[in-house]
C-alpha positions in Angstrom: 114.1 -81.5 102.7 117.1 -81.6 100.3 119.1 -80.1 102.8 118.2 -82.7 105.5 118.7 -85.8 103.1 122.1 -84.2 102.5 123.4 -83.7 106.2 121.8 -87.5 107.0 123.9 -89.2 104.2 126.9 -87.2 104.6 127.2 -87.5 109.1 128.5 -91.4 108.9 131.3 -90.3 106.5 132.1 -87.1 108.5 132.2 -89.0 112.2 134.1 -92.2 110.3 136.5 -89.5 109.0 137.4 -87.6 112.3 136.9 -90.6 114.6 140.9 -91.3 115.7 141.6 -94.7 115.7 145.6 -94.9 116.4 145.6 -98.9 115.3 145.1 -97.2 111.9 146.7 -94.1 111.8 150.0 -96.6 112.6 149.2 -99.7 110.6 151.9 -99.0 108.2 154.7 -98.5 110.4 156.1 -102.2 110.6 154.6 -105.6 109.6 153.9 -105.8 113.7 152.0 -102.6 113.5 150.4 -104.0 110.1 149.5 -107.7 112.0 148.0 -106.4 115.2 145.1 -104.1 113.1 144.6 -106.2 110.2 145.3 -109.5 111.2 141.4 -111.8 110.5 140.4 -112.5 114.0 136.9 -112.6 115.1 134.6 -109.8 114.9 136.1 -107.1 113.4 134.7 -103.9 111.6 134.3 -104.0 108.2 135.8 -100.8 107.8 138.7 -101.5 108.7 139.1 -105.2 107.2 138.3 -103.0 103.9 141.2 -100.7 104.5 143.9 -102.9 105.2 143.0 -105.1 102.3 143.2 -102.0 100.5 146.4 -100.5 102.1 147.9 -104.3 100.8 146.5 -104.3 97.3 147.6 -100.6 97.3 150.9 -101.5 97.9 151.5 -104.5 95.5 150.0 -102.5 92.5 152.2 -99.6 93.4 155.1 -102.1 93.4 154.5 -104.1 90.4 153.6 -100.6 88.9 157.1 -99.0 89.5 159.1 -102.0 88.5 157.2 -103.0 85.4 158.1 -98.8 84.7 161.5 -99.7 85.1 161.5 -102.4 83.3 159.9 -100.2 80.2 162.2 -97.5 80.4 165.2 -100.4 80.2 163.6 -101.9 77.2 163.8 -105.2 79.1 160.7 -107.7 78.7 157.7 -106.4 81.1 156.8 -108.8 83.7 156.1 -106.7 86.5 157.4 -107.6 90.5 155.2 -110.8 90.7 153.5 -113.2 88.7 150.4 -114.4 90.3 147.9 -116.7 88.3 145.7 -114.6 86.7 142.3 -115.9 88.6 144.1 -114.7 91.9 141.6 -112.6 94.2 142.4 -109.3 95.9 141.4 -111.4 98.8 143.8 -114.4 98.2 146.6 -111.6 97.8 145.5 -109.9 101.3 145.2 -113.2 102.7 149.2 -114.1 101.4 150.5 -110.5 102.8 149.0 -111.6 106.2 150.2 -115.4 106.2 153.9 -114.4 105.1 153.9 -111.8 108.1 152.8 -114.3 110.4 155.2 -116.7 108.8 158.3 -114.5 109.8 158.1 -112.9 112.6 161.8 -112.2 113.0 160.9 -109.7 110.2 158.2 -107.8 110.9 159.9 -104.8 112.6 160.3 -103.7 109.0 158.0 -101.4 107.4 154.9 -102.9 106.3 154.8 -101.6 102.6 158.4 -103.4 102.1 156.9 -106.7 104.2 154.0 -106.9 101.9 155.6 -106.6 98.7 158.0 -109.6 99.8 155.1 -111.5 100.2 153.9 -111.3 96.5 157.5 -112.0 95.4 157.9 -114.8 97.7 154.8 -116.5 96.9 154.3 -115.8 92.9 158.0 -115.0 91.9 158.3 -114.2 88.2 160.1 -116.9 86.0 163.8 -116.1 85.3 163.8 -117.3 81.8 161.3 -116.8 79.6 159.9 -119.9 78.3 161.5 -120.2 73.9 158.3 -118.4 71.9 160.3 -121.1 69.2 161.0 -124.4 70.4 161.6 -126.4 67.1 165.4 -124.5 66.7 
């Protein structure tokens, strides 16, 4: 019985697994590659609305990762790539990726990863200046 509860649970995974879907085996090739799989229209499987939002919030931790790493090894103050508002959703930051893609099309023959990351900076950029800490001086 064990044996039987354990093939049932595990089938969906292993036919989701090995089912080839080319839209996302190529989805991070360009921004047009990116906007023709994970671009919200319709109907759409949830499996692959979960991996594109995933493959974009991948992306803009990775970024602001690496940089706010830089910006530690440089001894310099450690804002990251992007400063959203902290109550931003990893939906709202999906939903940005996909509306700056759409916004420029002229770009999005460009790798996706890069596209995406130039969303976040474009719509939360980090301050230049760091507000005084001291103000009466």
């Amino acid at each position: 019985m064990l044996r039987y509860l354990l093939v049932v649970s595990l089938l969906p995974v292993v036919l989701l697994a090995t089912t080839p879907n080319d839209n996302l085996a190529t989805l991070t090739k360009s921004g047009n590659d990116f906007l023709r799989t994970c671009e919200p229209r319709g109907e759409r499987s949830s499996t692959v609305e979960g991996f594109c939002s995933g493959y974009a919030n991948g992306v803009i931790d990775g970024y602001d990762y690496a940089l706010a790493t830089v910006q530690v090894k440089h001894h310099e103050q450690v804002t990251g790539a992007f400063c959203p508002p902290d109550e931003i959703t990893r939906g709202q930051q999906y939903r940005v990726a996909v509306k700056y893609l759409n916004d420029h099309p002229e770009q999005t023959h460009r790798i996706a990863s890069a596209l995406i990351a130039e969303s976040m900076q474009a719509a939360f950029p980090c301050p230049t200046k760091l507000p005084d800490v001291n103000p009466s001086k």
